[in-house]
Every structure is written in C-alpha cells, then in structure tokens.
C-alpha positions as CSV (number, residue, x, y, z in Angstrom):
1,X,14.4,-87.3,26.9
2,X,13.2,-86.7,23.1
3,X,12.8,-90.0,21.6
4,X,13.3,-88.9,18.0
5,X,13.1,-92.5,16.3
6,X,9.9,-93.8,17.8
7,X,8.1,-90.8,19.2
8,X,9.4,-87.6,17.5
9,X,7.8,-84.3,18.2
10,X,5.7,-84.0,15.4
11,X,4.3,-87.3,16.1
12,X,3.2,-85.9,19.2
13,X,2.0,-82.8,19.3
14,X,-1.4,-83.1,18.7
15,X,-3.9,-81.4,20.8
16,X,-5.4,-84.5,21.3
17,X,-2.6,-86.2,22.7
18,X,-3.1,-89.1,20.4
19,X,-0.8,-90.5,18.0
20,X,-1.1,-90.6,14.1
21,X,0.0,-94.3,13.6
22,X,-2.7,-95.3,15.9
23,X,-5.5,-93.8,13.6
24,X,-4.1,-94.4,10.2
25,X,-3.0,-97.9,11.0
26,X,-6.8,-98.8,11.0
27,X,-6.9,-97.3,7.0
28,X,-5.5,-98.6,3.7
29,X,-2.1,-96.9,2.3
30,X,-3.1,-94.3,0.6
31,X,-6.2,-92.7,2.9
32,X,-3.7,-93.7,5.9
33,X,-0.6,-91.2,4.5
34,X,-3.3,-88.8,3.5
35,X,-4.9,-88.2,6.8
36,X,-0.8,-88.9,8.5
37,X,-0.2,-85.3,6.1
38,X,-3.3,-83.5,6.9
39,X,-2.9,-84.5,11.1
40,X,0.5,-83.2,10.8
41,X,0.6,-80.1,8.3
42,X,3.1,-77.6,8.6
43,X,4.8,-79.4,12.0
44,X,7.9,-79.9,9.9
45,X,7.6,-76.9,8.0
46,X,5.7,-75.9,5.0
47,X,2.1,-76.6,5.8
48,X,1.3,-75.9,2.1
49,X,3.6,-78.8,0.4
50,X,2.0,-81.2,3.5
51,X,-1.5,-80.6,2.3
52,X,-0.4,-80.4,-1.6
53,X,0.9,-84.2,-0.8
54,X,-2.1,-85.5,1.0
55,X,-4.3,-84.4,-2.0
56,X,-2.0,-86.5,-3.9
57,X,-2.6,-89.4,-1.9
58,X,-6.5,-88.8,-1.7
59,X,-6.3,-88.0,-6.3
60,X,-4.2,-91.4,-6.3
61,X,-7.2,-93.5,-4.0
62,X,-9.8,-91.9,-6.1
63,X,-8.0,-93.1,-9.7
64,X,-7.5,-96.8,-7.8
65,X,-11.5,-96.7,-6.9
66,X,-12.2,-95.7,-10.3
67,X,-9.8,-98.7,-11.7
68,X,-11.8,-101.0,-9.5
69,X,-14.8,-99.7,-10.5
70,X,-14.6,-100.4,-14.1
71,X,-13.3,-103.7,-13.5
72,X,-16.3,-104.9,-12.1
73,X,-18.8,-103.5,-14.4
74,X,-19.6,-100.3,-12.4
C-alpha cells in the first residue's frame, strides 16, 4: 500500500534506497532543501524549475555566509 503522507514515491525512489530526510536532517535549512531539490529533480515533474529552486536555496546560504562574514570582521 502507497503511504503518500509519510513515505510518498518520490521520497523513495532513489537508487540508493535511502531516504532524503535522513541526509538533509543532518544540514542546516537552506543546504538541507537544496540538496532535498537536487536528490529529487524532475520526480514530480519539471526537473528544470527543481534545480532552478535548489540554486536558490544554495544563492540564499551564500548571501547569509557573506552577512556573517562581515559581521565578524571577515
């Protein structure tokens, strides 16, 4: 039976058998939904948009690294 709250089919259809959550749980937000788009790109669909929005997330981590930089004088 297809368990689509918990364990939908994109969530597992890795080669690898592993589950995204179980990698990206070990990252901050932003690296963490990055890598969640890039692991699961075009399973839902349009494998383009999934990879636009994981650059987002990776351009939004690099701005906050930046931001953090500066503050402390690097």
């Amino acid at each position: 039976m297809r368990d689509s709250v918990n364990h939908p089919a994109h969530y597992t259809s890795h080669p690898s058998g592993v589950e995204c959550i179980q990698i990206t749980e070990h990252m901050n937000f932003c690296i963490g939904n990055a890598m969640k788009y890039l692991w699961r790109a075009g399973l839902k669909g349009n494998a383009v948009e999934d990879l636009e929005k994981a650059r987002w997330y990776v351009d939004r981590e690099i701005r906050r690294l930046r931001f953090a930089g500066k503050k402390q004088g690097r």
